[in-house]
C-alpha positions as CSV (number, residue, x, y, z in Angstrom):
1,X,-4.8,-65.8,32.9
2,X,-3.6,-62.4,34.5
3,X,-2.0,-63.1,38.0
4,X,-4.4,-66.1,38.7
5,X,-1.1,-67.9,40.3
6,X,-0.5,-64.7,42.4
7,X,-4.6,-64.9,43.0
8,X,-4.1,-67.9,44.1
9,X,-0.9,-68.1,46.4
10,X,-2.8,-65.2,48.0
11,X,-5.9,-66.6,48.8
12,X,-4.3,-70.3,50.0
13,X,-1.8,-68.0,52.2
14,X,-5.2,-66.8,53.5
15,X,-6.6,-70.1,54.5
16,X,-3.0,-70.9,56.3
17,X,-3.5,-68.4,58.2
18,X,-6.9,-69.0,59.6
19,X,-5.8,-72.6,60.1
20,X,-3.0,-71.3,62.2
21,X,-5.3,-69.3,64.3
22,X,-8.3,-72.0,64.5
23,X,-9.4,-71.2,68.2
24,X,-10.3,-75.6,68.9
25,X,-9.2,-78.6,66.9
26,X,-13.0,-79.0,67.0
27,X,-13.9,-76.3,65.1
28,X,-15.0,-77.7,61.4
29,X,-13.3,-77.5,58.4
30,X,-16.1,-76.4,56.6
31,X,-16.2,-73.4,58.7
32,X,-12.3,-72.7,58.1
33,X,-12.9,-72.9,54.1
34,X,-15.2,-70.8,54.3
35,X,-15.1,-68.5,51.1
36,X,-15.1,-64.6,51.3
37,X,-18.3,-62.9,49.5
38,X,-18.2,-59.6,47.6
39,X,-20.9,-58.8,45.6
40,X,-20.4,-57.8,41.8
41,X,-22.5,-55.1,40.3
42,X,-22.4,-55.3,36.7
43,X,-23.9,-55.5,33.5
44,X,-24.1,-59.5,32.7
45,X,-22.9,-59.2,29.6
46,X,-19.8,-57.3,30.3
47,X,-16.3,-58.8,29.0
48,X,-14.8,-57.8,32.8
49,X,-17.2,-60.5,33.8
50,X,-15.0,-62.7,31.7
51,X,-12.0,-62.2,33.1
52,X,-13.4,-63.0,36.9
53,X,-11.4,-64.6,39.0
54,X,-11.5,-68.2,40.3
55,X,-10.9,-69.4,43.7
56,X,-12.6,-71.6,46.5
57,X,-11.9,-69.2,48.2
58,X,-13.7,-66.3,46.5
59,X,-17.3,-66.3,46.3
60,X,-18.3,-63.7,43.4
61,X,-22.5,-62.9,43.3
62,X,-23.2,-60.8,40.0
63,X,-25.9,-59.2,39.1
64,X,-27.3,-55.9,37.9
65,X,-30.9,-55.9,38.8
66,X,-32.4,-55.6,42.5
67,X,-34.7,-58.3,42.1
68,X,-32.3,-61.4,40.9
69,X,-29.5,-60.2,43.9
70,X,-31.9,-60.4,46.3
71,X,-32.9,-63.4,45.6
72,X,-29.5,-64.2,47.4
73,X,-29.5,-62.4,50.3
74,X,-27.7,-64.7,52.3
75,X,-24.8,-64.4,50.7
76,X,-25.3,-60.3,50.5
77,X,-25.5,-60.8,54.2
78,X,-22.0,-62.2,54.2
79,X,-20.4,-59.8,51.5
80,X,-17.4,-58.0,52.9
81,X,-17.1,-55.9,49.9
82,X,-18.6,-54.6,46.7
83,X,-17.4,-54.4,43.3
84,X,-18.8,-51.8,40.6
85,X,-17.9,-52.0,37.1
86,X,-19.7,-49.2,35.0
87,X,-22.1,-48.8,33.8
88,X,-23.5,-50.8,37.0
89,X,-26.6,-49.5,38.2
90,X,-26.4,-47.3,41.5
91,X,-30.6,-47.6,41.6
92,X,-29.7,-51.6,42.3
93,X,-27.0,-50.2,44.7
94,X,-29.4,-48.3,46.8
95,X,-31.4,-51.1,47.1
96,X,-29.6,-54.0,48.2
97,X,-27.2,-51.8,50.5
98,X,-29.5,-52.8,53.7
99,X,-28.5,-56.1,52.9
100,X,-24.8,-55.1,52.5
101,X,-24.6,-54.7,56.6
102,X,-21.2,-56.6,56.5
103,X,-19.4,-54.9,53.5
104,X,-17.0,-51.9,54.7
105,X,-14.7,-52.2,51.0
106,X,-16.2,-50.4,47.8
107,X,-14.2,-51.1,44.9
108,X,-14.9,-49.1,41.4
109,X,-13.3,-51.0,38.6
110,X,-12.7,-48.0,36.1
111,X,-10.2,-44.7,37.8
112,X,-13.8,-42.5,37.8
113,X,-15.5,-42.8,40.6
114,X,-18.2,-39.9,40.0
115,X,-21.0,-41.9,38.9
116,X,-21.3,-43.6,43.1
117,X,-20.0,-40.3,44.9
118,X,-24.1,-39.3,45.4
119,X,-24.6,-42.7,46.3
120,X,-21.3,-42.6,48.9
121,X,-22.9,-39.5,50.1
122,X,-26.2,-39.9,50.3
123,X,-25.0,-43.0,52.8
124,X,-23.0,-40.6,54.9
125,X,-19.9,-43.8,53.5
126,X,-18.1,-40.6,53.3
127,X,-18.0,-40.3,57.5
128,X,-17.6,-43.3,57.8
129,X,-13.9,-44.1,58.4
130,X,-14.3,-48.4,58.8
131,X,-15.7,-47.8,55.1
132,X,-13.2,-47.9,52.3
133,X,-13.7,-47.1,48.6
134,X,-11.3,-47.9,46.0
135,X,-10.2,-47.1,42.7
136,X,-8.6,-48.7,39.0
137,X,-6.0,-45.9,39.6
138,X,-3.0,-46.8,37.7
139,X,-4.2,-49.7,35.7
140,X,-5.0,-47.6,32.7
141,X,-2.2,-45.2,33.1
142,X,0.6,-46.8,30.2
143,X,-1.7,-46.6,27.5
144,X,-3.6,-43.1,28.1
145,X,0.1,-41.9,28.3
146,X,1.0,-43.8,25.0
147,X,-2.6,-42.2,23.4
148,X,-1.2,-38.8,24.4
149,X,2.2,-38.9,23.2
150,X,0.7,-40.0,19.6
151,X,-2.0,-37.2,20.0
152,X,1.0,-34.5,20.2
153,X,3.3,-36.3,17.3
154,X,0.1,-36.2,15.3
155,X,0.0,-32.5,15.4
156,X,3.3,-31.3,16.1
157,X,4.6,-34.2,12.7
158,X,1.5,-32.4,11.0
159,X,0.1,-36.3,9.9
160,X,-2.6,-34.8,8.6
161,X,-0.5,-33.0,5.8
162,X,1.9,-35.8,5.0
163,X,-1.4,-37.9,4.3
164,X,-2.9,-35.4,1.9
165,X,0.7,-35.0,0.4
166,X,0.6,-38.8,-0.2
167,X,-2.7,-38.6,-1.4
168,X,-1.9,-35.5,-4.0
169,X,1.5,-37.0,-4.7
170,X,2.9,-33.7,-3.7
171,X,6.4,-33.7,-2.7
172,X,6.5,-31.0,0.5
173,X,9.9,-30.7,1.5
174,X,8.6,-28.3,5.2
175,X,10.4,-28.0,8.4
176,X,9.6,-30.7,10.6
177,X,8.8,-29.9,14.0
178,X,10.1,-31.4,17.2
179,X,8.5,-32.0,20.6
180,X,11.9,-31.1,22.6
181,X,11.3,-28.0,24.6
182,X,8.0,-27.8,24.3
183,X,5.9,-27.0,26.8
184,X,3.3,-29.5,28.0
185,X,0.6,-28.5,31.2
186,X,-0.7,-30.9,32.7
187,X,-4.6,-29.7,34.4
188,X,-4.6,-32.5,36.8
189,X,-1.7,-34.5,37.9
190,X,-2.7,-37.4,38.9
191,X,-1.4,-41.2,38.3
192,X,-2.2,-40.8,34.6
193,X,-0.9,-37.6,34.3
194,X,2.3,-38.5,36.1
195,X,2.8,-41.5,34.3
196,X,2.3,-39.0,31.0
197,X,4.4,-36.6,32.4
198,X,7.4,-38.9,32.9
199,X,7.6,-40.3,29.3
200,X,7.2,-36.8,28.1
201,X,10.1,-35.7,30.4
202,X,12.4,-38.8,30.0
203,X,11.6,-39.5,26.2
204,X,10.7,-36.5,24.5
205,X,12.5,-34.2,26.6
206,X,9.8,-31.9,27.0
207,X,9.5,-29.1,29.8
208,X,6.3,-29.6,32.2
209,X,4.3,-28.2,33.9
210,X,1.1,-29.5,36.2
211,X,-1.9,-27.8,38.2
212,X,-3.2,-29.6,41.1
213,X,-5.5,-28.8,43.6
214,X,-2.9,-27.8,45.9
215,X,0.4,-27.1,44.7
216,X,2.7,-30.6,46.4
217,X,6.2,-30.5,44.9
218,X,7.1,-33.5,47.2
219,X,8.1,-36.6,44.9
220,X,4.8,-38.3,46.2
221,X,2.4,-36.3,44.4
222,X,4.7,-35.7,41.2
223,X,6.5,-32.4,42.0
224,X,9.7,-34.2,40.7
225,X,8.6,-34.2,37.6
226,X,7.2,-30.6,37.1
227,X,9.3,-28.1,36.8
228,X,6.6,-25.9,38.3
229,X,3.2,-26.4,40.5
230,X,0.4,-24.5,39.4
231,X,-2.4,-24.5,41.6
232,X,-6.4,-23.7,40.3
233,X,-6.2,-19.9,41.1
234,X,-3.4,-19.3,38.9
235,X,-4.1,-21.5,35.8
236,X,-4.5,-19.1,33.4
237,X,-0.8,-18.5,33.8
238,X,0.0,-21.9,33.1
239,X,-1.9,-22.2,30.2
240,X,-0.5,-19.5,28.4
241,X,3.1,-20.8,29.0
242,X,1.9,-24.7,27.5
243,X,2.2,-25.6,23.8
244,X,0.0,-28.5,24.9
245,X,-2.5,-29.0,27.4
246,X,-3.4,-32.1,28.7
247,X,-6.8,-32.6,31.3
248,X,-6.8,-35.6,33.4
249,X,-9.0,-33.7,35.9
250,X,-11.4,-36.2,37.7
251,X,-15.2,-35.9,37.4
252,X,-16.5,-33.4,40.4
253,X,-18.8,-30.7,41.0
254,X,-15.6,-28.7,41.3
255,X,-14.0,-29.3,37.7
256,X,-17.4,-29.5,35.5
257,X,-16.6,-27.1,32.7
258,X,-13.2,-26.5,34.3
259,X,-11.7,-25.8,30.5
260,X,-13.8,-22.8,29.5
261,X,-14.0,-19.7,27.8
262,X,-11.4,-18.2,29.3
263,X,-9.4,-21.1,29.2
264,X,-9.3,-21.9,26.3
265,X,-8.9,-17.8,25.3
266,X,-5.4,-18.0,27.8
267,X,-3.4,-20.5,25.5
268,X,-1.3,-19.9,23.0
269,X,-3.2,-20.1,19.7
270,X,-0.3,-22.2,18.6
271,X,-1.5,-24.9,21.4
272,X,-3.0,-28.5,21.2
273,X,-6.2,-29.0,24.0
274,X,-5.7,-33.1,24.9
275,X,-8.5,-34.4,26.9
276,X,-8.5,-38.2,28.6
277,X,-9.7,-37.6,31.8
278,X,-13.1,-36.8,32.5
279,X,-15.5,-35.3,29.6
280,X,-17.6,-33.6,31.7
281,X,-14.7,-31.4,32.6
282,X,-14.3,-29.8,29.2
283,X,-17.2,-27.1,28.0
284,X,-17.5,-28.7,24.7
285,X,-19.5,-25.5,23.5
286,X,-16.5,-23.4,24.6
287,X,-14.0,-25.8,23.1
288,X,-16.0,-25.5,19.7
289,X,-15.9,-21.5,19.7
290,X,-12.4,-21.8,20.4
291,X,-11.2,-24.2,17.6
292,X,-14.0,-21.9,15.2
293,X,-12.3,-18.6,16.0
294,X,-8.5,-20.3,15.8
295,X,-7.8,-19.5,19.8
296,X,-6.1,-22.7,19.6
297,X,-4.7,-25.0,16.9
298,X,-6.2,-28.0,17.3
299,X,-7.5,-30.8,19.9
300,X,-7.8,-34.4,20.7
301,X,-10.5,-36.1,22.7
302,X,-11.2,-39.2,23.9
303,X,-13.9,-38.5,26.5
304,X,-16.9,-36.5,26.3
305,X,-20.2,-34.6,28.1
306,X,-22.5,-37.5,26.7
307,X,-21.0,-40.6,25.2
308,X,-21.5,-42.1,22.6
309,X,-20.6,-38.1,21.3
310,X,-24.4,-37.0,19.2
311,X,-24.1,-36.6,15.9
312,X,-25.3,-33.8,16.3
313,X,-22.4,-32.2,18.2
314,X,-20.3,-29.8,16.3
315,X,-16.8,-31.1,17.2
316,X,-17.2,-33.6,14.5
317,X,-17.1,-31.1,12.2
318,X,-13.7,-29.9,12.7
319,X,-10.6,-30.8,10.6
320,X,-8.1,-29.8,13.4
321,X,-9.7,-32.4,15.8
322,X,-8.6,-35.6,16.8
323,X,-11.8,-38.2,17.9
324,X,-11.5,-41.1,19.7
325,X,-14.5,-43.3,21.1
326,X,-13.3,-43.6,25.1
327,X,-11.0,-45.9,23.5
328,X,-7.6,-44.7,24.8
329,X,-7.0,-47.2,27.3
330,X,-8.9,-50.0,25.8
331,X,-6.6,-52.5,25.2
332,X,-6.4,-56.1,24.8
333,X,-5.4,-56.3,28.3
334,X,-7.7,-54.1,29.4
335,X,-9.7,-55.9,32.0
336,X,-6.7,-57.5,33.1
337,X,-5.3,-54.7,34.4
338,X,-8.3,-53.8,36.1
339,X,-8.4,-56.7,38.1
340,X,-4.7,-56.6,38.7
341,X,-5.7,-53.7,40.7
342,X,-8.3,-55.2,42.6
343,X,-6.2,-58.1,43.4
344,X,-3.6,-55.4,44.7
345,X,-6.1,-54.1,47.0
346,X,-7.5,-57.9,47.9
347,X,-4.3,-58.8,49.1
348,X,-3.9,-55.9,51.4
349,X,-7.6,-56.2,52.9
350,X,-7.5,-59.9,53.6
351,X,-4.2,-59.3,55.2
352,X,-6.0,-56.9,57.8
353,X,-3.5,-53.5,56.5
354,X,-5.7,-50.6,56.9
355,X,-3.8,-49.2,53.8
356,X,-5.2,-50.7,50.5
357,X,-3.5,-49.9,47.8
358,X,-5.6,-47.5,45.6
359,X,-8.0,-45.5,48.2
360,X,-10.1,-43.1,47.1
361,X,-10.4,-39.8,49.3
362,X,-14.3,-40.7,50.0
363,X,-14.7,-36.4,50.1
364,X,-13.4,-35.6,47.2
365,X,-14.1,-38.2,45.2
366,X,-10.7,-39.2,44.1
C-alpha cells in the first residue's frame, strides 16, 4: 500500500515521543496509546475510503449522514481534524461542527476547495488563525500536465486528420506542425500549472507565459518559468500573444466566467482553449459562440459548469472539441496520491510545525 511504512514509522515516532514526555511513571499506558481522531466526511461507498489508512494510532470515523456520526459523538468530541472527500455533504458538516469543539485542521482531499469556502465562512474558520485548512495541491499535478501536453499534440499533430486519412486510405503527405516556439498562457499558475509549464518549457521547448493574481516572478510562485507575468488587468494582452491557453484558475466568486466573450474574442483564432482547472471558470455559452464563429481553433475540456456535462449542452456538438469526463487526473493511483498528501500534512501537524505542508489561504479559498 502507498507509504503505509512511512504511515507507520510516523505515527510510532509519534508514540516515542509522548512516552518520552510522560509527566509520571504512573500515568497509564492506555492513556499514552491513545489514538488521534479525525473525522471522515464521505460518501461510503467511495474507492478513497479504500485506500484508508491503518494504524493504532489513527482512529478514522466515516460517515456522510448527520444522524449515523452523531451517534458517535464521543469520538467527534475528540477529533482533532476533519477530512472531506467530495462529494461529502457540507449540510452534515454544519451539523456535527458543535461537536467538532477540538478539531482546528480541515483537510479537502481533491485541490478544489470551493464547495466548503461558504461553510469556512459562514464559521468565521476564516479569522480564525489556530484553524487550518488544507489542500490535495500537487497530488494531481503529473498527470493533468501529461493530459495537457496530449491535448496540444492532438491538435497541433492534427490526430483528427491522420485518423480520417487512415480511415479513407488517403495518403496526405501535409506539413507537420511542431510545438517548439509556440506560445502557451497559462490563466492561473498554480502547482498544476507550474508542473505543466515546466514540461512544456524543458520538453517541448515552448515559450510561456502565466497570469496570476498578482504578478510574483520570484522562483516560489513560478516566475522562473514564465518568461513574462501577466496579472488579471492585462489578460487580454496575454491571450492574444498564446497559441494555447491553458485555465487552471481555482473555483471563486472572483474567476466564475473568468474565460468570456471577450476572452475568447482576444486569442488568436489559430489558438487551442485547454481547461483542467475549475469548470465553473469557463462561460461555456461563450466558449460555444466562440468555436461556432471560428474565434478560435479548437478546445479541450475536462471540467465543466454542471458535471456529468447535459446532453443537452452544445459543446458536444463540436468536431474541434476535445471531451473528457473529469477524468484527467484519474489514475490508477489516484487515491494514493491523495492521501500521500494528507500524510505529508499529518506528519507536520502531529509534529506540532505550524506550517503543514499544503495550506490553503482560508480568504481566498486557495
Amino acid at each position: 500500500m502507498f507509504g503505509l511504512k512511512r504511515f507507520a514509522r510516523s505515527v510510532a515516532s509519534v508514540a516515542r515521543a509522548r512516552a518520552r514526555t510522560s509527566p509520571s511513571r504512573n500515568t497509564s499506558s492506555s492513556t499514552l496509546e491513545m489514538p488521534r481522531v479525525f473525522t471522515v466526511i464521505s460518501d461510503p461507498e467511495s474507492p478513497a475510503l479504500k485506500s484508508l489508512p491503518r494504524s493504532a494510532e489513527i482512529k478514522f470515523v466515516v460517515g456522510n449522514d448527520a444522524d449515523s456520526l452523531l451517534e458517535r459523538k464521543p469520538d467527534l468530541n475528540q477529533s482533532c481534524g476533519v477530512i472531506i472527500i467530495p462529494p461529502a455533504s457540507t449540510d452534515t458538516l454544519e451539523k456535527i461542527w458543535p461537536q467538532l469543539n477540538k478539531a482546528n485542521w480541515m483537510h479537502c482531499f481533491f485541490a478544489g476547495c470551493d464547495s466548503i469556502m461558504s461553510f469556512i465562512r459562514n464559521q468565521r474558520l476564516d479569522e480564525n488563525e489556530s484553524f487550518t485548512l488544507t489542500n490535495g495541491k500537487g497530488a494531481f499535478s503529473d498527470s493533468l500536465a501529461e493530459y495537457t501536453i496530449a491535448a496540444m499534440l492532438h491538435f497541433n499533430k492534427q490526430i483528427p486528420r491522420l485518423i480520417s486519412n487512415r480511415q479513407q486510405k488517403k495518403w496526405d503527405k501535409f506539413v507537420m506542425p511542431t510545438l517548439r516556439n509556440k506560445t502557451v498562457g497559462f490563466v492561473g499558475f498554480g502547482h498544476i500549472g507550474q508542473v505543466t509549464a515546466k514540461l512544456c518549457k524543458d520538453a517541448f521547448g515552448m515559450n510561456v507565459l502565466a497570469l496570476r493574481r498578482h504578478a510574483r516572478n520570484s522562483d516560489r510562485f513560478g516566475g522562473n518559468l514564465a518568461n513574462k507575468v501577466y496579472t488579471y488587468d492585462n489578460r487580454m494582452e496575454m491571450l492574444k500573444q498564446s497559441d494555447f491557453v491553458v485555465c487552471v484558475l481555482p473555483g471563486t466568486k472572483e474567476t466564475r466566467n473568468f474565460m468570456s466573450q471577450d476572452e475568447f474574442s482576444a486569442m488568436p483564432v489559430h489558438s487551442i482553449f485547454i481547461s483542467i482547472g475549475r469548470g465553473t471558470c469557463v462561460d461555456e455559452d461563450a466558449l460555444d459562440r466562440a468555436l461556432n464563429e471560428g474565434l478560435i481553433a479548437g478546445a479541450a475540456l475536462d471540467v465543466f459548469n454542471t458535471e456529468p456535462l447535459p446532453i443537452s449542452s452544445p459543446l458536444w456538438n463540436h468536431e474541434n472539441i476535445l471531451l473528457t469526463a473529469h477524468n484527467a487526473d484519474f489514475t490508477t493511483d489516484y487515491f494514493e496520491l491523495g492521501w500521500n498528501v494528507w500524510q505529508d500534512n499529518l506528519d507536520r501537524f502531529i509534529s506540532g510545525n505550524n506550517e503543514l505542508a499544503t495550506p490553503v489561504n482560508k480568504s481566498l479559498g486557495y
